[in-house]
C-alpha positions in Angstrom: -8.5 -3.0 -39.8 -6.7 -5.7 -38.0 -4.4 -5.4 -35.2 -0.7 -6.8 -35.8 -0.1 -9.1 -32.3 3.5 -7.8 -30.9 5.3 -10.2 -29.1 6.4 -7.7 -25.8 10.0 -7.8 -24.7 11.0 -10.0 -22.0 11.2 -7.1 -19.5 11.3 -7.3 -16.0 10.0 -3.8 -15.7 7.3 -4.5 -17.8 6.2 -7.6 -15.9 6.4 -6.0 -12.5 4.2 -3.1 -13.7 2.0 -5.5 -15.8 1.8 -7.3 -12.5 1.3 -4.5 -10.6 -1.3 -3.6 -12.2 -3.2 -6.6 -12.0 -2.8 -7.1 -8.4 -4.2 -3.1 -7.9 -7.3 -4.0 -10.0 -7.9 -7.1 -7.3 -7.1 -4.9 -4.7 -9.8 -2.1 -5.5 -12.4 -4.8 -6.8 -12.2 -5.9 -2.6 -11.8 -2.5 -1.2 -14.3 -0.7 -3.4 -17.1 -2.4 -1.4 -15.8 -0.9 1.9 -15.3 2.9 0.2 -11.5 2.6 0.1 -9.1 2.8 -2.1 -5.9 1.0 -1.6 -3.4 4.0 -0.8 -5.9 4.5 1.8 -5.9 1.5 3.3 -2.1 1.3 3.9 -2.8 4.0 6.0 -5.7 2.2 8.4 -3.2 -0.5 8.1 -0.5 1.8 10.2 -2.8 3.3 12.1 -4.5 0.6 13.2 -0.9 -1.3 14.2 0.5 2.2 15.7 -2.2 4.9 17.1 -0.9 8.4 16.8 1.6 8.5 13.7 2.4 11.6 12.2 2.1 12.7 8.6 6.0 11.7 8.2 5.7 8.5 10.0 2.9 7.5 7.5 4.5 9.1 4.8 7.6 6.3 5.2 4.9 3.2 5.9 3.2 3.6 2.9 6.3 5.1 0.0 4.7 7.9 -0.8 5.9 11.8 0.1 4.6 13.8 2.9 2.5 15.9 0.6 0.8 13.1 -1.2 0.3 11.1 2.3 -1.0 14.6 3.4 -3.8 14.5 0.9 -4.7 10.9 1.5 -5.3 11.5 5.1 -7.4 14.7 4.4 -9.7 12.8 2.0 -10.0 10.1 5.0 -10.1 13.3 7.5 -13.4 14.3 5.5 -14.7 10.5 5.1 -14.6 10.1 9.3 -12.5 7.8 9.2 -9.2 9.7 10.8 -8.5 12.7 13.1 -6.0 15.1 13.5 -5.2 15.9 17.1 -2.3 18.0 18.5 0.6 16.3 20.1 1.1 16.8 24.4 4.6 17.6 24.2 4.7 19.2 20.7 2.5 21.7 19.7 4.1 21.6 15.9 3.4 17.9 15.8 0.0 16.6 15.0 -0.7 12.6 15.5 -3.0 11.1 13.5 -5.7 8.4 15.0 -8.4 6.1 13.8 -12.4 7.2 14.6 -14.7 4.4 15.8 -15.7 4.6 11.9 -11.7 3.0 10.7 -11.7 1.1 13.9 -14.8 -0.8 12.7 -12.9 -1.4 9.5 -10.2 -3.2 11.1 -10.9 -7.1 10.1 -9.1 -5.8 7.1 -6.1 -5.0 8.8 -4.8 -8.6 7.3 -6.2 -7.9 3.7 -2.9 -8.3 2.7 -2.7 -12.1 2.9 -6.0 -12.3 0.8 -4.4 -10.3 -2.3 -1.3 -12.5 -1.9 -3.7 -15.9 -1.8 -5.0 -14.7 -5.2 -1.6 -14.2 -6.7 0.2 -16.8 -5.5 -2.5 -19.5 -6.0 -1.1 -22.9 -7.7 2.3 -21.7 -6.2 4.2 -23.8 -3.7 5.3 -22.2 -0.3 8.9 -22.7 -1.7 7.9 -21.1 -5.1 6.2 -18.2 -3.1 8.8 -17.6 -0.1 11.4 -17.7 -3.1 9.5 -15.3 -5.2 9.6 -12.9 -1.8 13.3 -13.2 -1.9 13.5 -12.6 -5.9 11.7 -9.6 -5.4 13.5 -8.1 -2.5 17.3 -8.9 -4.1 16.1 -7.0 -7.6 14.5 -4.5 -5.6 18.2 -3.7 -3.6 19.7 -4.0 -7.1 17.7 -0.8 -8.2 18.6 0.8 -5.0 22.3 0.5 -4.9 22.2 1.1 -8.3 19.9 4.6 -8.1 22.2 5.0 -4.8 18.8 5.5 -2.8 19.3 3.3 0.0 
């Protein structure tokens, strides 16, 4: 049985996810050899920038909702890598703060410019600082259009 070759829609959606995508797959490929996973790492990334965020602060750093960032930091919670500790002036808040363990993970605090060497190889600073600027005008597009600004 052969497989008929589709040509796929020029989508923009489709290319950002298709792009996505790839740039996840490099992303874990790195960060698999260091026992992270990337939604973990945006967190060491915070933390390691700002020492006792809370759940929500992390929760707006990284795009996910408190619940999920919740999770992510219990699963680094059990890994050592973060602890919980209870707030001076605030009982009901909790800060959240690297163990010696994340802190000796932090020469990847810049991973970030890694990942965006691989993508934007063969790509001229004005290609890339213009692709930045793409990127962030569609992305306001889809906001003012949702209204979720």
């Amino acid at each position: 049985m052969t497989t008929k070759k589709m040509a796929p829609p020029r989508s923009i959606g489709r290319q950002l996810n298709y792009t996505a995508g790839a740039c996840n797959t490099v992303c874990q490929t790195i960060l698999e050899r260091y026992d992270l996973s990337l939604p973990q790492w945006v967190i060491l990334s915070a933390v390691w920038r700002e020492s006792g965020l809370t759940i929500g602060d992390l929760a707006a750093y990284s795009g996910n909702n408190a619940p999920a960032t919740s999770r992510i930091v219990d699963r680094m919670i059990d890994k050592g890598l973060l602890l919980r500790t209870p707030d001076a002036h605030d009982r009901r808040t909790v800060r959240i703060e690297a163990t010696k363990a994340a802190k000796d993970l932090s020469h990847l605090a810049n991973f970030y410019e890694d990942i965006n060497a691989v993508l934007l190889d063969g790509f001229s600073k004005a290609e890339a600082d213009m692709l930045f600027v793409l990127l962030e005008r569609a992305e306001q597009n889809a906001r003012n259009w949702s209204g979720r600004d």
